[in-house]
N, C-alpha and C positions, 0 to 999 in steps of 0.2 A: 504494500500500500504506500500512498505517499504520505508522507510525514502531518499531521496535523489535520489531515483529512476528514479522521471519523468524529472528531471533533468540532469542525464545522457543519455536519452531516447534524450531528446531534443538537448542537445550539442553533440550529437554523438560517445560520450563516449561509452555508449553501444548502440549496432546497433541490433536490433530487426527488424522481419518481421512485418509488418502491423495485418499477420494473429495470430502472436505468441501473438499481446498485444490485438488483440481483443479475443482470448481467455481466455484471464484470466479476462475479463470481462464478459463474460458469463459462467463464472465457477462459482458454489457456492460462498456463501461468502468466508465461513469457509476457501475453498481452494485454496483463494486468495493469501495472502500473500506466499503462500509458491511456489504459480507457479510464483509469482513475482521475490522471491529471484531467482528460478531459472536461470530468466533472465540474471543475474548478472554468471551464473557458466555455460552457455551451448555457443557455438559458432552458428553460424550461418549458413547454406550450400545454397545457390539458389537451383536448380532444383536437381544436382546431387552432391553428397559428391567432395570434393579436388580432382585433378588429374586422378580423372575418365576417361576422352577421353585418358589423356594421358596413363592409365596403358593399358587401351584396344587397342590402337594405338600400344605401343610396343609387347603387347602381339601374336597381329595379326603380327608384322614383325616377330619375333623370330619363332611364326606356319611356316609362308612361306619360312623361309631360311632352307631350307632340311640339310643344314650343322652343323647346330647346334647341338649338341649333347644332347638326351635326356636322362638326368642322376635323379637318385634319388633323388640329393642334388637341381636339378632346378624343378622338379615333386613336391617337399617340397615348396620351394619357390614361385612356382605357388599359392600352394594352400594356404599357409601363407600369401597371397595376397587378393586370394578371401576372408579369412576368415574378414582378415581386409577390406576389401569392404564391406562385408556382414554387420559387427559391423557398418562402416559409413553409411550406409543407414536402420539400425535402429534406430541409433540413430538422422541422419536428421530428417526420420518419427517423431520420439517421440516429436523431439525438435518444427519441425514446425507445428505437430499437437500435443499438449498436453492434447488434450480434449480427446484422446484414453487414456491416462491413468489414467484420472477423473471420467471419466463413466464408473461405474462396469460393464457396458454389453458390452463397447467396450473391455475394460482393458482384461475381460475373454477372447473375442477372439483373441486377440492379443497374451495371454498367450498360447492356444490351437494353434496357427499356430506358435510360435518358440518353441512349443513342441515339432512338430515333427523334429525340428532338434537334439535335445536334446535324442530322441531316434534312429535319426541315428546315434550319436556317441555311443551309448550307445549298439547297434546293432554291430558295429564297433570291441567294444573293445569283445564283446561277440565272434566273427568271430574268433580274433587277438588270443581268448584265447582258445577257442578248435584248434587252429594249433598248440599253442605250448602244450598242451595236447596230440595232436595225436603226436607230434613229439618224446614226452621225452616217449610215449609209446613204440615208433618205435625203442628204443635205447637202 
């Protein structure tokens, strides 16, 4: 363990899930201390990351009010939103299950499924760049 640890566990200093410290007791040895430190560097989420109802609550009024204008710069924002949704709920994943990224068999699949987002952007910029190809052809 690391030094001082269970001691911040206990006075509440650092606040761990039940599941987060019974994993790293059935992790390897070896891979003990380092999923311990992590305790001390990751925050904690319950069920769903920070402000989740709330972004989806605003998001569903802003759909229904027909007045609102839908412009590039709030189309951006949207999605600069989800992406950061996206990030907090892998990283809750990670944090309150740490044994995905202890076990090689889970770890790979975890790798292969935000792979494929990694090739929609990737798909994306490929799109982005034959427009401006056929563009500066057209010119």
């Amino acid at each position: 363990m690391v030094p001082g640890i269970k001691k911040e566990i206990l006075s509440g200093k650092t606040k761990k899930s039940s599941e987060q410290i019974a994993a790293i007791a059935k992790a390897p040895q070896e891979q003990r201390r380092t999923l311990t430190e992590n305790l001390r560097l990751t925050k904690v989420y319950d069920k769903k990351p920070p402000n989740f109802n709330q972004n989806i609550k605003s998001i569903a009024a802003e759909m229904r009010d027909l007045s609102t204008p839908v412009t590039d710069e709030s189309v951006l924002e949207t999605l600069q939103g989800a992406v950061k949704m996206f990030i907090e709920s892998c990283e809750s994943t990670f944090i309150n299950h740490q044994n995905i990224l202890v076990c090689e068999e889970n770890c790979q699949k975890a790798f292969e499924i935000l792979e494929k987002a990694k090739e929609y952007i990737n798909n994306l910029k490929e799109i982005n760049n034959n427009a401006k190809n056929k563009s500066e052809n057209n010119t």
